[in-house]
C-alpha positions as semicolon CSV with decimal commas, in nm:
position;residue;x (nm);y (nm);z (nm)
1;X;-3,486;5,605;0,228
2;X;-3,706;5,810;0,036
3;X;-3,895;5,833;0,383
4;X;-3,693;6,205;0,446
5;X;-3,933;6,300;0,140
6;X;-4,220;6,176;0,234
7;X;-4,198;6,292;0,620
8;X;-4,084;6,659;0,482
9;X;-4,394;6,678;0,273
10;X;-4,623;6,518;0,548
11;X;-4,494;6,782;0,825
12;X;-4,545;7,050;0,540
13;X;-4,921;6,926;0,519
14;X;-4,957;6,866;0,875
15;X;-4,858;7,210;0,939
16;X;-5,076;7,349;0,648
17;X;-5,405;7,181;0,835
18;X;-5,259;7,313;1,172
19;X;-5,206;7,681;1,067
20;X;-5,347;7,709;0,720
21;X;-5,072;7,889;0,571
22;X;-4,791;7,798;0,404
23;X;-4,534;7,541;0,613
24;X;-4,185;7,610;0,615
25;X;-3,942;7,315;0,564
26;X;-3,805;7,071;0,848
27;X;-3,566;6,794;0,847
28;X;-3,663;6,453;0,849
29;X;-3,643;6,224;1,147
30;X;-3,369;5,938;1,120
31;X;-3,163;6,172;0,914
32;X;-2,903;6,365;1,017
33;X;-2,704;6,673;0,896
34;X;-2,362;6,609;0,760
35;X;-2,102;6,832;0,572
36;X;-1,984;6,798;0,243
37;X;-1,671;6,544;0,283
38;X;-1,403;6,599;-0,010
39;X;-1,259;6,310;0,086
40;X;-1,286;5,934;-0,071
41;X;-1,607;5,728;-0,005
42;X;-1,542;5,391;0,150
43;X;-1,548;5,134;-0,137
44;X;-1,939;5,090;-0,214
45;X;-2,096;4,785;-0,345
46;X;-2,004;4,699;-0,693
47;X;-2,125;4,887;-0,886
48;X;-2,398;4,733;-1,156
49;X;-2,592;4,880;-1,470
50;X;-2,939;4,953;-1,429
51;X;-3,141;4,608;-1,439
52;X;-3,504;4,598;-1,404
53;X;-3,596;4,327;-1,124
54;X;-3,890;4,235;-1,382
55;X;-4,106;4,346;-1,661
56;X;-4,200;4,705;-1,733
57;X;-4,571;4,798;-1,563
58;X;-4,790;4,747;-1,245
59;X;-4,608;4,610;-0,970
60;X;-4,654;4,589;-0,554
61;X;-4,551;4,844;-0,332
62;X;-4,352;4,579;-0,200
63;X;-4,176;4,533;-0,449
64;X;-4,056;4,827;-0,521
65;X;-3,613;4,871;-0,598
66;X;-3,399;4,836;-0,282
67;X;-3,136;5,064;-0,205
68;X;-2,805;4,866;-0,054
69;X;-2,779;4,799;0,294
70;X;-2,512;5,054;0,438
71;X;-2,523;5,461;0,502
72;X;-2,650;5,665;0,245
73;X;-2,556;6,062;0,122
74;X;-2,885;6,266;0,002
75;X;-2,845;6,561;-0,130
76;X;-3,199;6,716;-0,126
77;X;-3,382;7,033;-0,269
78;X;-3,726;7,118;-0,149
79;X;-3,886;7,397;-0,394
80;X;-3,614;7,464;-0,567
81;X;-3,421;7,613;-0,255
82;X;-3,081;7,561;-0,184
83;X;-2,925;7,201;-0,147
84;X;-2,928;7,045;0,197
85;X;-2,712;6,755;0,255
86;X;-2,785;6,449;0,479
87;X;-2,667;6,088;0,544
88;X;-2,867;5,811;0,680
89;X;-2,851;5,435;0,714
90;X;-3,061;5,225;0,516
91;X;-3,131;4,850;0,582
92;X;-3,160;4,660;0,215
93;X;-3,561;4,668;0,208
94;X;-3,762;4,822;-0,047
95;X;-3,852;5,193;-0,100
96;X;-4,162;5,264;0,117
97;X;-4,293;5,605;-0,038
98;X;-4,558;5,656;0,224
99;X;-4,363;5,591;0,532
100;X;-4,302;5,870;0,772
101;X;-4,648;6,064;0,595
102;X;-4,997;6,023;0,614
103;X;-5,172;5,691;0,505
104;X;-5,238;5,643;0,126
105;X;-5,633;5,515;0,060
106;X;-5,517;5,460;-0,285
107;X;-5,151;5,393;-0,401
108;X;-4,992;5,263;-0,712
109;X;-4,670;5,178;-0,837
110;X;-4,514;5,111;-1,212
111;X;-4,164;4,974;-1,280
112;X;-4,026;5,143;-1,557
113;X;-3,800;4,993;-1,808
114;X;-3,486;5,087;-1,651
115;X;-3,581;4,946;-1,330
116;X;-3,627;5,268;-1,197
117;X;-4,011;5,319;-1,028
118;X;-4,306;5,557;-1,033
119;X;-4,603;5,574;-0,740
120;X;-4,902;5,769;-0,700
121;X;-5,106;5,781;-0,426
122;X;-5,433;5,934;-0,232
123;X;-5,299;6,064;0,097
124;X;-5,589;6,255;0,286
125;X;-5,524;6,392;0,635
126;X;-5,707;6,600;0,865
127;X;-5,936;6,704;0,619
128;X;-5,655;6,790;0,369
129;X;-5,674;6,621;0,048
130;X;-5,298;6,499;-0,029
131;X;-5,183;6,376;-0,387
132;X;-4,808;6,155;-0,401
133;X;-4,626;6,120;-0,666
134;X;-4,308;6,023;-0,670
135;X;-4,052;5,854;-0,921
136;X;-3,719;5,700;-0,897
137;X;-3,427;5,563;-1,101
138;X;-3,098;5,475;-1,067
139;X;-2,871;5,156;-0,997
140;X;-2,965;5,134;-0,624
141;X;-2,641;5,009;-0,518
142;X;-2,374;5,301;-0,604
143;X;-2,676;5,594;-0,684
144;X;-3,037;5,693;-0,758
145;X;-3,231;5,989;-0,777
146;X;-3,565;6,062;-0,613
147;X;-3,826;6,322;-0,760
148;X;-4,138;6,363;-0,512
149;X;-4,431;6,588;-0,495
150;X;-4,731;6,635;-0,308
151;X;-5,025;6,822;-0,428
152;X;-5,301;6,957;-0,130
153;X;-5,577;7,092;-0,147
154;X;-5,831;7,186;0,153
155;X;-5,822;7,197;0,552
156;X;-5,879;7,584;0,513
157;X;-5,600;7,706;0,367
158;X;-5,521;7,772;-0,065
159;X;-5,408;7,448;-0,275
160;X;-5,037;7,418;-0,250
161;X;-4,772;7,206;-0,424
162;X;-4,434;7,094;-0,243
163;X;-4,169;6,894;-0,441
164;X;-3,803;6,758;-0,369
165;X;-3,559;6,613;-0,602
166;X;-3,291;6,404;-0,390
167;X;-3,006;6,216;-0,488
168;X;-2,874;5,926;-0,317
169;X;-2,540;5,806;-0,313
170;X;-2,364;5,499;-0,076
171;X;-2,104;5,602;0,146
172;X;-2,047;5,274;0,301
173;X;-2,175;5,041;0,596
174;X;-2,348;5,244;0,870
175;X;-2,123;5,344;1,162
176;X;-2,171;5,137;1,487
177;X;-2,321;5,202;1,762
């Protein structure tokens, strides 16, 4: 899900403590490359307005919005850069912002009135002092959008700021095998 974000920024840190430069981009594991397809998308899910699974304010990690079962298109931008395009299968469970990255000490999470989320979080690593946030919004059946960044600071190298803005679209159910 929006693991690919998370486990982007966390090799970026992880290679920021390792070399204490700069990290250049990798892919996420579990999600693969995949071209542009100008043909139809299977039939997704119907599709449904925006609907807040509860009140506006605090809630669980666990209870953050999940995306429908099936295989999902992201088209992702780290920086700014150019689009990269990826599809991977996701299993009906909630968003889990920190998987993939380091450990949060310290994470919270707000539904917003359009059901959409935001989460911030203390991620230290290796010495490197790691800030999450990330927000989301969308229907989470047919679409939603991701925007993530991760602030560091420390583990010998200057203070530097990664962010990605990925959106999500279903394709369908997840090929066998």
């Amino acid at each position: 899900m929006i693991r690919a974000n998370v486990v982007t920024l966390a090799v970026c840190a992880a290679a920021l403590v390792a070399c204490s430069k700069p990290a250049a981009q990798s892919s996420a594991a579990n999600v693969t490359a995949a071209p542009v397809a100008s043909a139809a998308a299977p039939a997704a899910p119907a599709p449904s307005a925006p609907v807040a699974a509860g009140p506006a304010g605090p809630i669980d990690v666990k209870d953050l919005p999940a995306p429908a079962a099936g295989q999902w298109k992201r088209v992702s931008s780290q920086d700014g850069g150019a689009a990269q395009t990826s599809t991977k299968c996701l299993t009906g469970k909630p968003i889990d912002p920190t998987e993939g990255g380091p450990p949060c000490t310290k994470i919270t999470a707000v539904r917003t009135a359009t059901g959409g989320f935001v989460v911030d979080g203390d991620c230290p690593a290796n010495g490197v002092s790691a800030k999450l946030h990330m927000a989301g919004e969308g229907d989470f059946k047919t679409s939603f959008t991701t925007d993530t960044t991760m602030s560091m600071s420390g583990g010998g190298g200057p203070p530097m700021s990664l962010s990605n803005h990925s959106v999500w679209t279903y394709v369908g159910a997840c090929p066998a095998g």
